[in-house]
N, C-alpha and C positions, 0 to 999 in steps of 0.2 A: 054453698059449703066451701068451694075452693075461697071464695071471696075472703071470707070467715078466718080461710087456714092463711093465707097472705095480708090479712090486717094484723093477725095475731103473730106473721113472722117479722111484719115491721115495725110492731109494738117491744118485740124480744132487743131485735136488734138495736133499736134506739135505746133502750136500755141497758144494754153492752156498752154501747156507747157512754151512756151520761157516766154509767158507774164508771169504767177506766178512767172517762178524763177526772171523776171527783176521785180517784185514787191517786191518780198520777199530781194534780194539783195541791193533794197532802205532803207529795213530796217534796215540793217546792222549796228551794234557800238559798238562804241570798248570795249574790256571786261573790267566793271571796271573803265574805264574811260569818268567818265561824260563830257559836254558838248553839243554844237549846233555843230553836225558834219554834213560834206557834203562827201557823201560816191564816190569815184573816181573810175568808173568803169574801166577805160581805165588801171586804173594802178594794178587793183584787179583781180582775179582767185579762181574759185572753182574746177579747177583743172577736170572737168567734160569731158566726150567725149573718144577719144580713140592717140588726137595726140596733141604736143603742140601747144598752140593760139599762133598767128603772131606777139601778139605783145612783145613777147620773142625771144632773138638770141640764138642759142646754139653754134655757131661757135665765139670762144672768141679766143683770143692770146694765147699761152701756157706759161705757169710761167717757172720759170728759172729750177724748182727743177723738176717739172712731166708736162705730158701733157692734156688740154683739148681733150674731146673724146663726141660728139653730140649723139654716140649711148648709151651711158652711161645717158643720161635722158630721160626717160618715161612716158607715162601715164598709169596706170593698178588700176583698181577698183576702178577708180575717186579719183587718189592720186598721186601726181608727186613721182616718183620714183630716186633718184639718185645713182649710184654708184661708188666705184672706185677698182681699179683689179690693181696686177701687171701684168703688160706686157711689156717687156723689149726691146725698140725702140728708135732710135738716137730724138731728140727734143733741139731747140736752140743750135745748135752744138756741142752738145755734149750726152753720152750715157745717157736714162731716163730710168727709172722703171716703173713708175704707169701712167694708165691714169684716170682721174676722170668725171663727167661731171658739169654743170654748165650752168645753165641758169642768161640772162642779159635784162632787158628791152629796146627795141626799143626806147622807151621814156624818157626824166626825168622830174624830179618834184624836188620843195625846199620848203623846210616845210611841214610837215601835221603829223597825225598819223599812223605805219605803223605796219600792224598786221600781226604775221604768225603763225598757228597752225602745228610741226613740230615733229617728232619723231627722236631722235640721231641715231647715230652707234653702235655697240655691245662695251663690254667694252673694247677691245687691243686698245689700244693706235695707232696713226700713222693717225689718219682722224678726219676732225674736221667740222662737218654740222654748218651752218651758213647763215644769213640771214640778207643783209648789202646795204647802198650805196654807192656809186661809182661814181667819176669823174676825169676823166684826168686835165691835169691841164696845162696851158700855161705857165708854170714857167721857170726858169734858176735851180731852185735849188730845187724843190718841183716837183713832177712828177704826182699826184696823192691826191686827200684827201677820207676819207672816213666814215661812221658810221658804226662800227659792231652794230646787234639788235634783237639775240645774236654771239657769236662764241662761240660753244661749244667746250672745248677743253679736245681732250680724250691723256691726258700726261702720260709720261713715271712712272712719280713721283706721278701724283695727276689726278684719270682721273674723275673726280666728278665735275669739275669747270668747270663754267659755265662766259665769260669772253665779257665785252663790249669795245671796242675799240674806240676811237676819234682820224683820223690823220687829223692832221689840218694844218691849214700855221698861222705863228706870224706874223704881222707885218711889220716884218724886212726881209719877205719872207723868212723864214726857215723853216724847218719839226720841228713837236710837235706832239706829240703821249701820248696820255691820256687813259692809260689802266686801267680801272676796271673790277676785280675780284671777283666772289664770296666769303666773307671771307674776303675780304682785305687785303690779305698775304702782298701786297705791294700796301701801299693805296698809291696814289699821292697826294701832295701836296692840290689840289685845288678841290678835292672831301671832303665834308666836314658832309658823316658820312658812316658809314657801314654795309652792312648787311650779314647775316652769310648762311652756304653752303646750297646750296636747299636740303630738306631731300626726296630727289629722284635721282633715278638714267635716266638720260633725256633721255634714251634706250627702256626702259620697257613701256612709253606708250608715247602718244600728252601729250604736256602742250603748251600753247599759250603765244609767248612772244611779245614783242611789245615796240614800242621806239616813244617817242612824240619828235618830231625836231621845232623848234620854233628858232626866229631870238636872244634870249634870253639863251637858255636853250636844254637841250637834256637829255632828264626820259627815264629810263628804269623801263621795266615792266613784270614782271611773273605772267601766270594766273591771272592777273586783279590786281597783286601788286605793288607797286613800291619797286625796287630793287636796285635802284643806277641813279642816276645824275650828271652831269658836268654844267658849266654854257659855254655858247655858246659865251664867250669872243674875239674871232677871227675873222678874216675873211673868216668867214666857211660859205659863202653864195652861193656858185655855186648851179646851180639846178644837180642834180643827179640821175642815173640812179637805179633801182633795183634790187638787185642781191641774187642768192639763188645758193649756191655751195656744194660740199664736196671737202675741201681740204685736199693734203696732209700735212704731222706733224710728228714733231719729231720722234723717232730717225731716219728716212728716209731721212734725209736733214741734213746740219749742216750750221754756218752761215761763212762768210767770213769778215765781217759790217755789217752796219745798213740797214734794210730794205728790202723788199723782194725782189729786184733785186741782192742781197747776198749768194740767199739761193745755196746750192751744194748740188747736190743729194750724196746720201750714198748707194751704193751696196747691199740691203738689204742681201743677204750670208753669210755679215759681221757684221750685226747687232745681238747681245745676250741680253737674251735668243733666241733661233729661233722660240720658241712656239710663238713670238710675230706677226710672221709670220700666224698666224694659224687663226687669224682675216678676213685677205682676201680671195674674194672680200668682201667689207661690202657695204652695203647701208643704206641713210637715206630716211626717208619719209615725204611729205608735202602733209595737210587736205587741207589748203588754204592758198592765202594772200591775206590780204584787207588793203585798203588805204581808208584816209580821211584827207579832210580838216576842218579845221576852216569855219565856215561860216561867212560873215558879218556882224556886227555889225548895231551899230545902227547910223554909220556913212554913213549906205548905205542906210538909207530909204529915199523915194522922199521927204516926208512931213517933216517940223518943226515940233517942240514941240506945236506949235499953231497949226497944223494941216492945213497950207498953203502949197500950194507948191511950191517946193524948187528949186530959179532958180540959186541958187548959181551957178560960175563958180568955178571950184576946178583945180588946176594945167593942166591951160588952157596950156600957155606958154610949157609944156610937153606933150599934147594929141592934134595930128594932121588929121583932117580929108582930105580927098580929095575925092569929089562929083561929080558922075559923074548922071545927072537926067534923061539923054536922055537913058542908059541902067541902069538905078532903081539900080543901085551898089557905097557903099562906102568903101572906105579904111580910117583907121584908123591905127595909129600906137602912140605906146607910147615910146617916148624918152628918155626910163628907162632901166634898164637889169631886165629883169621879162622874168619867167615862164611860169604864168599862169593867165588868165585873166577872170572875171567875168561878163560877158558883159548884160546889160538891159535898153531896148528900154522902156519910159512909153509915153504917149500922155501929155495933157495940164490936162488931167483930173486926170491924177496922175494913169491912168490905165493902168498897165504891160502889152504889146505888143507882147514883144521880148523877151527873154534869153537863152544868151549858154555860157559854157565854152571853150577857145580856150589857147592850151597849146600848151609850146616848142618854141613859137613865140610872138614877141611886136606888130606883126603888124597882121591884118586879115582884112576879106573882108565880108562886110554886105549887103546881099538883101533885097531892100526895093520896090518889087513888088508887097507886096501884104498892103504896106503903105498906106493909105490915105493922098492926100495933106492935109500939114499943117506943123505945129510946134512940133515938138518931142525934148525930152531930153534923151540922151544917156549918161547912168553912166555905168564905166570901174571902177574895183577892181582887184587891183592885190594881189599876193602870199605874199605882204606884208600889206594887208590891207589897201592900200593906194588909194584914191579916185580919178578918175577924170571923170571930168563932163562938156558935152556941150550941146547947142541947135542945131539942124538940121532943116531944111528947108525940106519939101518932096513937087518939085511942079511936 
């Protein structure tokens, strides 16, 4: 019986537990950056426990230059831990040196705010911690697009820079790569000002960086500042996955062309000085990451400005139901390419029923077991803030 009363006091307890931290985790926002956010837990980590959550791959492709290595990311003192080492092993056919590791999200998401509180590498040059998205790409000519947010880069020449990346696709389907730097050694064209080198070394302690993605725009952020922007002029709208690495970096690679599929490893034996060798293995560190979205506006609320309620139909012709009454189940699907979707059941009375978010998919599937017959309106939001809105039947 005692046994019985102390399973059930550490089943209480652990459950004090989960609830606070999913409480306190709703309260989450961004540093710095005001707004009505809606915090994504699916896509967020506190980095807590002793193993990585699932919804992480560490089994990635290896780069042309070194290879991915899953023992190489950890968890220790409630901190992802990553590293990279030489170890001298054939990869992509040919001889490699380093392995590094490398976590990639299960999931993607387009648009929101995406925060990560991260500690660099020691200062030798050859590794460069970063925190970015990612997405292959169905192209002929474009293989890949991506957001650095940031890429620390510890260079041969300048290892204090701290660098955001945009690869994008033009148009005319071609690679465009919009690199901003700390300092703006080489500002581009269509960044339109500058800010000067962080007066830290991004080694010595956490500083929290963070990049706002919008269908408009892409802000970067330090410690709660803005640091540098691009305007989001492309077709940079794929949803994207998230990714936290330590790559390898000069002089351990060299290039052949453009782009990472380029890179040539270099023999480190032959690389001078050899103290530069003296760095590895290094590691970097991550506090957390957290994501959020934009919430809805005021496009989403049932009532008019009269405070009627709102039967409007909203891009019916693109939102498809299919009602099945006899097992209390509907499919919906939106005729769009979206992400992520906002979905809310209200009655006649204009009273919230239902809500959840349903991501990765246009289409999902709604129980209406525990519905009472009658008339409901089902409004859908997607990752572009875009509305749609029908009536349902529940007999």
């Amino acid at each position: 019986m005692i046994k019985i009363k102390n399973l059930l006091s550490s089943i209480f307890l652990i459950g004090i537990v989960f609830n606070t931290w999913s409480q306190q985790n709703q309260n989450f926002k961004p540093l710095g950056v005001p707004g009505n956010w809606a915090f994504q837990k699916q896509f967020s980590d506190e980095f807590k426990g002793s193993s990585i959550n699932n919804k992480w791959s560490k089994n990635v492709d290896n780069w042309p230059a070194w290879s991915s290595d899953p023992t190489k990311v950890k968890i220790r003192n409630n901190k992802l831990i990553m590293s990279i080492a030489r170890e001298d092993h054939f990869g992509n056919g040919q001889k490699q040196y380093f392995k590094s590791g490398i976590l990639i999200s299960k999931n993607k998401i387009k648009y929101g705010y995406f925060e990560v509180k991260m500690k660099g590498v020691g200062s030798s040059p050859g590794a460069s911690p970063a925190f970015w998205l990612y997405s292959k790409v169905r192209n002929s000519n474009v293989k890949y697009i991506e957001i650095d947010c940031p890429e620390i880069q510890f260079k041969v020449r300048d290892n204090d820079v701290l660098g955001w990346n945009v690869v994008n696709i033009k148009n005319n389907n071609e690679r465009i790569s919009i690199r901003q730097e700390t300092g703006c050694l080489n500002k581009p064209d269509n960044v339109d000002y500058c800010f000067p080198k962080p007066r830290f070394d991004p080694s010595n302690r956490f500083h929290v960086y963070g990049c706002n993605w919008t269908p408009n725009k892409i802000e970067f952020f330090i410690d709660g500042k803005k640091v540098g922007k691009t305007i989001n002029n492309s077709v940079h709208k794929h949803p994207m996955s998230l990714v936290i690495s330590l790559g390898l970096r000069e002089p351990f690679y060299t290039y052949s062309g453009i782009g990472p599929g380029t890179r040539i490893p270099v023999d480190p034996d032959t690389v001078r000085p050899r103290s530069i060798l003296n760095g590895f293995p290094m590691k970097s560190e991550v506090e957390y990451v957290r994501v959020w979205k934009k919430k809805p506006g005021n496009n989403a609320n049932i009532r008019n400005k009269n405070g009627a309620l709102n039967l409007e139909k909203k891009n019916e012709n693109k939102f498809n139901i299919f009602q099945n009454n006899s097992s209390k189940l509907i499919n919906v699907n939106i005729s769009e390419d979206v992400n992520s979707l906002d979905v809310k059941v209200y009655n006649l009375s204009g009273k919230l029923i239902y809500e959840n978010t349903f991501n990765n998919n246009n289409t999902f599937r709604l129980s209406t077991h525990t519905f009472q017959n009658g008339i409901y309106i089902i409004k859908v939001i997607d990752d572009e803030q875009k509305t749609y809105t029908k009536k349902i039947i529940i007999k």
